[in-house]
mmCIF file of the C-alpha atoms, coordinates in Angstrom:
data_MODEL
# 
_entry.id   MODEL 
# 
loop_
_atom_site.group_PDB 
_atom_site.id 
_atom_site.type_symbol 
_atom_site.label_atom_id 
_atom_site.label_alt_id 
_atom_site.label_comp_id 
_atom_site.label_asym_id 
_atom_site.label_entity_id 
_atom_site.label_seq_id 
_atom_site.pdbx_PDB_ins_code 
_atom_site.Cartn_x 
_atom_site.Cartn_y 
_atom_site.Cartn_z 
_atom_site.occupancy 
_atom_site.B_iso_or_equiv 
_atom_site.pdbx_formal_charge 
_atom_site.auth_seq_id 
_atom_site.auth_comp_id 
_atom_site.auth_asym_id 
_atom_site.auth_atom_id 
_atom_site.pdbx_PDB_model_num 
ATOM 1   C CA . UNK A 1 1   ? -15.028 -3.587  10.393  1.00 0.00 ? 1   UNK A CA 1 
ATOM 2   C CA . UNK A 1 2   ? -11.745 -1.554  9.254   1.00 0.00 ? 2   UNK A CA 1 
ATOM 3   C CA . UNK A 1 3   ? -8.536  -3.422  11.339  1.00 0.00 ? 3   UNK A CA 1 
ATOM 4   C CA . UNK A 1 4   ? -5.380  -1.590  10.001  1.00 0.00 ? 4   UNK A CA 1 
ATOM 5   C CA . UNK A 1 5   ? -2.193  -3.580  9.216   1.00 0.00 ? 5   UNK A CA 1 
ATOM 6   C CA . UNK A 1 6   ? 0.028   -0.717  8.352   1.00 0.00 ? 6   UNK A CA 1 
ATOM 7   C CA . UNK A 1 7   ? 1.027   2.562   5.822   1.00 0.00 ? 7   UNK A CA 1 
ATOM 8   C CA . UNK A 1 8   ? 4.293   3.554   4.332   1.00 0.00 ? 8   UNK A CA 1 
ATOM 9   C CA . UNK A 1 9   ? 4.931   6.742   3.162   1.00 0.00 ? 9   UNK A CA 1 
ATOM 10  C CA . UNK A 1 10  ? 6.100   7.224   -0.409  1.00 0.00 ? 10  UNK A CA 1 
ATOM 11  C CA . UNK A 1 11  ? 9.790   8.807   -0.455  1.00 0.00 ? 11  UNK A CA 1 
ATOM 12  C CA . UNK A 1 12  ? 10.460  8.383   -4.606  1.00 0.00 ? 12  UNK A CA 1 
ATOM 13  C CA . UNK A 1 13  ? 8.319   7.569   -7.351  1.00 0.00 ? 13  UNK A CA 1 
ATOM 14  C CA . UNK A 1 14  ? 9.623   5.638   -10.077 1.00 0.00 ? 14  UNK A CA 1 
ATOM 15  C CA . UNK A 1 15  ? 8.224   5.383   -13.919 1.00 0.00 ? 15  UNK A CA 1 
ATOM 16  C CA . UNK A 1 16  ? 8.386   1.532   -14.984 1.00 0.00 ? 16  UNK A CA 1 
ATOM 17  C CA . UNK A 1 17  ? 7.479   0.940   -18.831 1.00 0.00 ? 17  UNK A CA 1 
ATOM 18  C CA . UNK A 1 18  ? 5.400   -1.826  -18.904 1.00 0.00 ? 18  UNK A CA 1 
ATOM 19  C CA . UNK A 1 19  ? 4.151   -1.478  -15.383 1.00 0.00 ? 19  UNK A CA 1 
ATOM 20  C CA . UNK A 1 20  ? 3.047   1.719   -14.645 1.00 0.00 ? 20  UNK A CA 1 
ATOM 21  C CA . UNK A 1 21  ? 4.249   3.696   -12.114 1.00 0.00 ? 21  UNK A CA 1 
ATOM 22  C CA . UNK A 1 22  ? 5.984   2.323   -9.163  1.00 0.00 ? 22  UNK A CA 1 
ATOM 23  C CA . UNK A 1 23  ? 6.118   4.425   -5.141  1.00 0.00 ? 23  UNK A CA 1 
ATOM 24  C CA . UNK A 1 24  ? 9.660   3.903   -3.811  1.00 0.00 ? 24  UNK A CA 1 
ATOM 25  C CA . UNK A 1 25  ? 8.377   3.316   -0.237  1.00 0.00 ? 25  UNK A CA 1 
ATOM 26  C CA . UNK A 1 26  ? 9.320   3.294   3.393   1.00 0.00 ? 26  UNK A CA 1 
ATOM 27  C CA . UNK A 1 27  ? 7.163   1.173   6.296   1.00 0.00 ? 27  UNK A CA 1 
ATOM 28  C CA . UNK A 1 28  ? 6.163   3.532   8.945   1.00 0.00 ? 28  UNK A CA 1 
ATOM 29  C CA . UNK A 1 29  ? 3.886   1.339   11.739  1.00 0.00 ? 29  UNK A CA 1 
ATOM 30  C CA . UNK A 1 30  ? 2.768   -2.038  11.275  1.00 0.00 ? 30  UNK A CA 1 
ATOM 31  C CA . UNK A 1 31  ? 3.133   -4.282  7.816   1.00 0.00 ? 31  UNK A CA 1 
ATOM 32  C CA . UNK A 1 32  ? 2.253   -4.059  4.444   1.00 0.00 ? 32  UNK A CA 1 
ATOM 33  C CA . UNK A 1 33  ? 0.847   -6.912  2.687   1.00 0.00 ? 33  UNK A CA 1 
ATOM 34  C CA . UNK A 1 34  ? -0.194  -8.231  -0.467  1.00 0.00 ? 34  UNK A CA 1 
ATOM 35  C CA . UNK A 1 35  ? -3.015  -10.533 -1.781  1.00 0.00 ? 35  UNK A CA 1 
ATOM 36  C CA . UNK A 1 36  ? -5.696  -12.243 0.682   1.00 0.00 ? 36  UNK A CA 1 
ATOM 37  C CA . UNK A 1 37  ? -8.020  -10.065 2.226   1.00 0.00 ? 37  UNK A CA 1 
ATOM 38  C CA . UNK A 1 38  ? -5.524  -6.990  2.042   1.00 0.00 ? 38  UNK A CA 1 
ATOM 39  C CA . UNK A 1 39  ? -7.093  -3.881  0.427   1.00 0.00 ? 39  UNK A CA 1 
ATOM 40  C CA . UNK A 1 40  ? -5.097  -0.414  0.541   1.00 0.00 ? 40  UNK A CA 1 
ATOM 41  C CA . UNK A 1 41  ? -5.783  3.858   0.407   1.00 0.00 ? 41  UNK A CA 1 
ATOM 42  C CA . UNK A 1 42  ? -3.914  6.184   -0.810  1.00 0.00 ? 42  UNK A CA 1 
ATOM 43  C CA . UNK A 1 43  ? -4.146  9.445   1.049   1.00 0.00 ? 43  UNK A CA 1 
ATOM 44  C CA . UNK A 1 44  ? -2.395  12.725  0.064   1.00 0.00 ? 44  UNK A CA 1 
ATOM 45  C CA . UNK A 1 45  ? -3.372  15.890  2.728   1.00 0.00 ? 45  UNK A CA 1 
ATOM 46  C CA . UNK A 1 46  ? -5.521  13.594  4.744   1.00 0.00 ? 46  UNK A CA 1 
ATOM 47  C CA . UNK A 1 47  ? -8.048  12.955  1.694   1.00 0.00 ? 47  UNK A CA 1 
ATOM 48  C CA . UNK A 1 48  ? -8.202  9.578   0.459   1.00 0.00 ? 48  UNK A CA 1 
ATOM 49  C CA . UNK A 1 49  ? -7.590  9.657   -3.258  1.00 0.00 ? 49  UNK A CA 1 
ATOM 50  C CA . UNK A 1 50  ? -8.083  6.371   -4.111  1.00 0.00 ? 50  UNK A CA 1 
ATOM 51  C CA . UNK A 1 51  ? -9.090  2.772   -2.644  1.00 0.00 ? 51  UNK A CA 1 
ATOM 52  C CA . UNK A 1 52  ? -8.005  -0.958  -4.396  1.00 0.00 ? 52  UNK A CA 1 
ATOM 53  C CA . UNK A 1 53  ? -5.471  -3.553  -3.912  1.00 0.00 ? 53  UNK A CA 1 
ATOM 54  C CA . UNK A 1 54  ? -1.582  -3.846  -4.334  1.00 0.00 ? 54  UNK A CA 1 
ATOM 55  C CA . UNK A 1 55  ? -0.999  -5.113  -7.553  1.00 0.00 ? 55  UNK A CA 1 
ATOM 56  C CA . UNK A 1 56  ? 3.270   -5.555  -6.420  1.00 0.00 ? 56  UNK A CA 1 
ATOM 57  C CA . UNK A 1 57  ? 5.090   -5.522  -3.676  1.00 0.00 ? 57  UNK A CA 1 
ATOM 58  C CA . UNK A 1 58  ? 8.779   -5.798  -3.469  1.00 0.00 ? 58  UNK A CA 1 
ATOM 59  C CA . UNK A 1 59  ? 11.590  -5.884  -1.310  1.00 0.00 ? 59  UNK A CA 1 
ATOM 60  C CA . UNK A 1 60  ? 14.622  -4.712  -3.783  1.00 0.00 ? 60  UNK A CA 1 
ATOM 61  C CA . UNK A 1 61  ? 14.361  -7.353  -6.467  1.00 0.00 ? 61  UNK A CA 1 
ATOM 62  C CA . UNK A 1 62  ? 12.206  -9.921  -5.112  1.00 0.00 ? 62  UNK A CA 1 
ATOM 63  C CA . UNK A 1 63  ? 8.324   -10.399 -5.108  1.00 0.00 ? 63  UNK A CA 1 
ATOM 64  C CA . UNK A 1 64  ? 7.701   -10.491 -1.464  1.00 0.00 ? 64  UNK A CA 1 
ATOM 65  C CA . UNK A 1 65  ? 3.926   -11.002 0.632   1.00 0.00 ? 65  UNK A CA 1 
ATOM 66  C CA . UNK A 1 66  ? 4.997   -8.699  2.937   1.00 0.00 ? 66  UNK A CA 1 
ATOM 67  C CA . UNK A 1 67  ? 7.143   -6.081  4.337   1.00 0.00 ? 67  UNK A CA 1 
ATOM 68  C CA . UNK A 1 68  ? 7.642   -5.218  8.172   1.00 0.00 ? 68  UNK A CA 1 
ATOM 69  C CA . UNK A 1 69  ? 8.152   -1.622  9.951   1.00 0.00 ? 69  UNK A CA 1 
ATOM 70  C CA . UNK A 1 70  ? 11.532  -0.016  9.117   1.00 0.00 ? 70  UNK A CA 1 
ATOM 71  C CA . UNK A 1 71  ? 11.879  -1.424  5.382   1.00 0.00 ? 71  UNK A CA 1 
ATOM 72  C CA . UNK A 1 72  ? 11.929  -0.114  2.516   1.00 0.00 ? 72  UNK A CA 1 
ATOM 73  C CA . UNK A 1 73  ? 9.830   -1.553  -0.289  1.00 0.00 ? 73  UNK A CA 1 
ATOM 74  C CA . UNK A 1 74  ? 8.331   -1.327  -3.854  1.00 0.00 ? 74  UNK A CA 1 
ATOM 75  C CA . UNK A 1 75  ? 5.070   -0.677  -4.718  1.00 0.00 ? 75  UNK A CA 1 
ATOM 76  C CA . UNK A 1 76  ? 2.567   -0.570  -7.510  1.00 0.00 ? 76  UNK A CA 1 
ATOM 77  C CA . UNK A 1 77  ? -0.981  0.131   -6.740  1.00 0.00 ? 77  UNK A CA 1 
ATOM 78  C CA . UNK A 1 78  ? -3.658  -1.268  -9.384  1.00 0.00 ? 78  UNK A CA 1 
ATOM 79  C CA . UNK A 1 79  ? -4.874  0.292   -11.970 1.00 0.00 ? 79  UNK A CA 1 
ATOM 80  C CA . UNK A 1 80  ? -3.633  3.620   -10.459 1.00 0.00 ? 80  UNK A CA 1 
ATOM 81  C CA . UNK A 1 81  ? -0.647  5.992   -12.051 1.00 0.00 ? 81  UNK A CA 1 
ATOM 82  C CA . UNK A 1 82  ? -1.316  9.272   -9.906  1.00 0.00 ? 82  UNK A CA 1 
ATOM 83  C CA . UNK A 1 83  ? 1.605   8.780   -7.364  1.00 0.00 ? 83  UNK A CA 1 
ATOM 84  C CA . UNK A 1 84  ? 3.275   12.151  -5.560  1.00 0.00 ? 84  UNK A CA 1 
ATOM 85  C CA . UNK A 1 85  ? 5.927   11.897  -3.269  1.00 0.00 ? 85  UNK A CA 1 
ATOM 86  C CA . UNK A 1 86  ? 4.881   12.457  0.268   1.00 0.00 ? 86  UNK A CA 1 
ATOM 87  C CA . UNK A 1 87  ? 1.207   10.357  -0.183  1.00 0.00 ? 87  UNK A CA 1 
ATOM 88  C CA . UNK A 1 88  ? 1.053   7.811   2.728   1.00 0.00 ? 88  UNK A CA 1 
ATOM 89  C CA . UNK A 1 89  ? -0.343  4.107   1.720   1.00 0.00 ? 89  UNK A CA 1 
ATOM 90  C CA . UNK A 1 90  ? -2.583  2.343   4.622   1.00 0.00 ? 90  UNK A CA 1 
ATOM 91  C CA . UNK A 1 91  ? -3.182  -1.322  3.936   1.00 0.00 ? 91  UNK A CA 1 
ATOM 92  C CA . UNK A 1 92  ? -5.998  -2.836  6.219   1.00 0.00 ? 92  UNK A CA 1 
ATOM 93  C CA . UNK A 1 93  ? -8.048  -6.004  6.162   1.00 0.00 ? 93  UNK A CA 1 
ATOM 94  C CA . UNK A 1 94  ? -12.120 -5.697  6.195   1.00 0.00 ? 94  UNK A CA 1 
ATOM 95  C CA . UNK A 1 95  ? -13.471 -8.341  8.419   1.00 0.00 ? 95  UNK A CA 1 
ATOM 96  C CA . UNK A 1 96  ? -17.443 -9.355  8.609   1.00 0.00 ? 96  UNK A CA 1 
ATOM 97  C CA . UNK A 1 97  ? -18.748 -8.319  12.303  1.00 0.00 ? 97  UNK A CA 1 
ATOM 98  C CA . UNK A 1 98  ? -21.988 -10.017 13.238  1.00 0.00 ? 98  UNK A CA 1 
ATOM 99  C CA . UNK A 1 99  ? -24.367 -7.861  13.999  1.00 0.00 ? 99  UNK A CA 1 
ATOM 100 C CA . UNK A 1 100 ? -25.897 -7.548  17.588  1.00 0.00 ? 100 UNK A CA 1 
ATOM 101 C CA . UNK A 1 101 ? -29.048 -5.913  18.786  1.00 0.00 ? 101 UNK A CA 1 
# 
């Protein structure tokens, strides 16, 4: 079972050298967060384009493990380049659901 933690819709995209590319974001509902049992989508015109984890997350210079509604933050997605400004990241946990008969 899906539960959703939050998206942020990308407002810049930035080109990092070593990195990759980089989605200049800002938190619309919930939080984003990194590592654990986080997994994120990207979806551009309400077709998922791709499915993986974060691989950074920051809040202006610093490496944070999450970012609340209202913020702006930083983020690289892994192994992934093809960023466009107006895509909308979801982040949401997957949680095992015992199944009943």
């Amino acid at each position: 079972k899906e539960s959703r933690l939050g998206s942020a819709e990308i407002r810049q995209v930035f080109k990092a050298p070593k990195i990759g590319t980089i989605a200049g974001c800002m938190v619309l509902d919930g939080r984003i967060a990194r590592g654990g049992e986080s997994h994120a989508r990207l979806v551009r015109d309400n077709v998922v384009v791709w499915r993986g984890k974060l691989a950074s997350l920051r809040r202006f210079k610093d490496d944070v493990a999450e970012v609340k509604s209202g913020s702006e933050c930083g983020i690289g997605l892994d192994r992934f380049n093809d960023i466009k400004v107006g895509d909308v990241i979801e982040v949401f946990t997957v949680e095992r659901v015992a199944q009943t008969v």
